[in-house]
FIKOL-967523 format. One record per residue (C-alpha): residue number from 1; y negated, z, x. Coordinates in nm, 4 decimals. Last residue first. Layout:
<rs>
{NUM,{Y,Z,X}}
...
</rs>
This chain:
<rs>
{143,{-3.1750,2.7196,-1.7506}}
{142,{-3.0752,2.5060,-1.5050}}
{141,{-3.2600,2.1894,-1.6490}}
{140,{-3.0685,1.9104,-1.7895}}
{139,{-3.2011,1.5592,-1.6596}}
{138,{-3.4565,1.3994,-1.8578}}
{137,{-3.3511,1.0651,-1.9803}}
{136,{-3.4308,0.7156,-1.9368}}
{135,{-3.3981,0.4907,-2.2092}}
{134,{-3.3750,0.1612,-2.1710}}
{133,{-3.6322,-0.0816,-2.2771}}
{132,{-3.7590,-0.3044,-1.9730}}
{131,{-4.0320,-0.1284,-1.9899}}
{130,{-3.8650,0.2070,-1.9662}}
{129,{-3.6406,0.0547,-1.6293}}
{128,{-4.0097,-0.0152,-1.4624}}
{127,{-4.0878,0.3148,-1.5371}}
{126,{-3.7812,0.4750,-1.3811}}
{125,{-3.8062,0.2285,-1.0940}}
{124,{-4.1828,0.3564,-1.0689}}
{123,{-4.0304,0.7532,-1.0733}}
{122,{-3.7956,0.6310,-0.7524}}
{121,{-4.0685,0.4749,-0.5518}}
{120,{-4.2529,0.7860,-0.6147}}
{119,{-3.9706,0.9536,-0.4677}}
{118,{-3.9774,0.7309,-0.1514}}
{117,{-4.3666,0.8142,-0.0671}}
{116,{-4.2942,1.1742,-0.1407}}
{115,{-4.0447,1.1758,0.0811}}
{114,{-4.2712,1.0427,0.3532}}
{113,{-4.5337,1.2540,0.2797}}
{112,{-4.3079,1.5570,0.3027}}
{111,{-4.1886,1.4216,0.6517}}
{110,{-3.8128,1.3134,0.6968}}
{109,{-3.6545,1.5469,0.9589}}
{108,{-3.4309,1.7653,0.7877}}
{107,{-3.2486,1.5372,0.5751}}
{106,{-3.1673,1.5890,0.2029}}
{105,{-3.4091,1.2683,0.0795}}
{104,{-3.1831,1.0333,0.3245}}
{103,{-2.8348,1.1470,0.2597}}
{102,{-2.9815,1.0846,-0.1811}}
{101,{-3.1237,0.7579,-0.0683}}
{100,{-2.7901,0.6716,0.0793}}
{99,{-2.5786,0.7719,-0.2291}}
{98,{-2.8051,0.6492,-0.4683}}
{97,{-2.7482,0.2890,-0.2919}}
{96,{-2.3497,0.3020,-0.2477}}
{95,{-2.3206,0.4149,-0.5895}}
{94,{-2.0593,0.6428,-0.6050}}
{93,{-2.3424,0.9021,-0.6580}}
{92,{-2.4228,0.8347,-0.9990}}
{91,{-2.0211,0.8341,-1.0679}}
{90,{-2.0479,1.2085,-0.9432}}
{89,{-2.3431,1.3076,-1.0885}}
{88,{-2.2241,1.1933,-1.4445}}
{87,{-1.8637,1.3330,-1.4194}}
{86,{-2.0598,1.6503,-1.3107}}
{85,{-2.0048,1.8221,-1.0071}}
{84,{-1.9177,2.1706,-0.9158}}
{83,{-1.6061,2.1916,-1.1795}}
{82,{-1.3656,2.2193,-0.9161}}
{81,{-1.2315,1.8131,-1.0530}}
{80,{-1.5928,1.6944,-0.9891}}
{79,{-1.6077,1.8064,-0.6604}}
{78,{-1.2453,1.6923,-0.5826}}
{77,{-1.3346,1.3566,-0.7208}}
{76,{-1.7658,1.3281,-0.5753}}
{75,{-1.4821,1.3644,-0.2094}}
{74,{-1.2563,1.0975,-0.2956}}
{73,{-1.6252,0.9057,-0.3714}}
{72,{-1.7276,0.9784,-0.0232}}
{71,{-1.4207,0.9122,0.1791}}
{70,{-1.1708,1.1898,0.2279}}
{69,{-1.1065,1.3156,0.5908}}
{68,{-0.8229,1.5613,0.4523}}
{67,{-0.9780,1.8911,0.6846}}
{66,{-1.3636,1.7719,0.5499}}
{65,{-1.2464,1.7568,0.2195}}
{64,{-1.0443,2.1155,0.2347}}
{63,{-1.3181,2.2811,0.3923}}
{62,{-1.5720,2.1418,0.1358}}
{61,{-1.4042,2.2419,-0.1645}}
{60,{-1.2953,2.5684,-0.0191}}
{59,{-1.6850,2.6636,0.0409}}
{58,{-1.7608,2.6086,-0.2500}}
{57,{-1.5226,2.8954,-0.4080}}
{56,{-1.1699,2.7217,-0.5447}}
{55,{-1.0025,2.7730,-0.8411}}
{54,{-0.6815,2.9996,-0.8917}}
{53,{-0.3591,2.9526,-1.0410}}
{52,{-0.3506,2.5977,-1.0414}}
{51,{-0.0064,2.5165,-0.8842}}
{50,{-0.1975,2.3830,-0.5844}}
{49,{-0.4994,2.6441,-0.5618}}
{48,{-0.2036,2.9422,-0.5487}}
{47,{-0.0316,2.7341,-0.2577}}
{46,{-0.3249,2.7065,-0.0734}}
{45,{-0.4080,3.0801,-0.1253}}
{44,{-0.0861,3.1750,-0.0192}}
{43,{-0.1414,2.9180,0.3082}}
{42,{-0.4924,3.1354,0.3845}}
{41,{-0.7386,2.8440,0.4367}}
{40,{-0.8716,2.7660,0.8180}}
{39,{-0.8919,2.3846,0.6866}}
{38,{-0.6467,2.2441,0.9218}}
{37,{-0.4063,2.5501,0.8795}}
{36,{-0.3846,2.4960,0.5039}}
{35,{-0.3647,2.1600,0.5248}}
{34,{-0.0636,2.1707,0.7442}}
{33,{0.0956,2.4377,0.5151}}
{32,{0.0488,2.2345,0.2426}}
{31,{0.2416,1.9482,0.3561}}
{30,{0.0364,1.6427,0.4726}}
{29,{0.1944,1.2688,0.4071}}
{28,{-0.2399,1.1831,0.3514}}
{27,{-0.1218,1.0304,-0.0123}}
{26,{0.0378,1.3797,-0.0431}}
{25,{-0.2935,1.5668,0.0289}}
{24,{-0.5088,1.3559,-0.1751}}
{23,{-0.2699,1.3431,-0.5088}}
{22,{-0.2254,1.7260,-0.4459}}
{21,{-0.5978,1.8325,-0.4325}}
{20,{-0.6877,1.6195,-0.7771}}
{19,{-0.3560,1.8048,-0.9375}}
{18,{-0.4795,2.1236,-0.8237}}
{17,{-0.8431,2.0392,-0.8640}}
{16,{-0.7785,1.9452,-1.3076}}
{15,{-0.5865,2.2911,-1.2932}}
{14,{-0.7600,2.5311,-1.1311}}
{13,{-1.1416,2.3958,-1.3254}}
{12,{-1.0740,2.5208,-1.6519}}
{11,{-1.0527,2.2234,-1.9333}}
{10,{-1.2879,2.0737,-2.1311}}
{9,{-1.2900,1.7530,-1.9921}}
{8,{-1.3498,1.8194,-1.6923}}
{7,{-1.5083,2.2258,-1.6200}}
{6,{-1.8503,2.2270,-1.5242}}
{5,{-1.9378,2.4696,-1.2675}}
{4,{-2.2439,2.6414,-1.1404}}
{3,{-2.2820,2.7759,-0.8105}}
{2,{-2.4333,3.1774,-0.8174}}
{1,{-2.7655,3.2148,-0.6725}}
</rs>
C-alpha cells in the first residue's frame, strides 16, 4: 500500500521537512553528520533531505525522530512537515487525551471487546457533541 502524503500548505513535502528537520537538529547542537550516523541514514542523503532536494520515505521520518529524541508533538511536526500527517491529525493528536486513547486503541494486547467497549465510548461523545450542536464530520475516506 503506498503512504499517502499531504503536502503543507501547498507546497512539496522536501522543503517544509528540511527546514522542520534543521530547526530540531540545531536546537539538539547535532551536526548532520552526527544525525546521520545516529539514525543509520546515508550522510549524502542527510544532506540532500536538509537543503530540500529530496523527501523522506517513512521510514526516514521515524529514524530520524527516534535518533533526535523529539517529544510527541515535535514528532506530529516532522510528520506533518513530510506530508504523512495532516495539519488536522496532527493538532488532534497534540491533545494529551486523543493521544493516549489513540497509544491505547493501537496496542497489541487490548481485547476486541474491550476496544470495542472504548470506541463506543468515543461514537457517544460524538453524539453527545451533536446535541450539544456542533457539527461533527465524517472523516475523508482513502479513496
Amino acid at each position: 500500500m503506498a503512504e499517502r502524503r499531504t503536502a503543507t500548505a501547498g507546497r512539496a513535502p522536501g522543503p517544509v521537512f528540511a527546514e522542520e528537520l534543521r530547526r530540531l537538529r540545531e536546537a539538539r547542537g547535532l551536526n548532520r553528520k552526527a544525525l546521520a550516523g545516529s539514525a543509520g541514514i546515508d550522510p549524502s542523503t542527510m544532506t540532500r533531505l536538509e537543503k530540500g532536494e529530496r523527501g523522506p520515505s517513512r521510514e526516514v521520518v521515524d529514524r530520524l525522530a527516534d535518533a533526535l529524541g523529539v517529544t510527541p508533538t515535535e514528532e506530529h511536526a516532522l510528520l506533518r512537515a513530510a506530508g504523512f500527517l495532516t495539519d488536522e491529525a496532527a493538532e488532534l493528536l497534540d491533545q494529551p487525551e486523543v493521544a493516549r486513547l489513540a497509544a491505547l486503541l493501537a496496542r497489541d494486547d487490548i481485547s476486541p471487546g474491550h476496544r470495542a467497549v472504548l470506541l463506543r465510548h468515543v461514537r457517544l461523545a460524538l453524539d453527545l457533541a451533536t446535541i450539544l450542536g456542533y457539527e461533527v464530520r465524517e472523516p475523508l475516506g482513502d479513496g
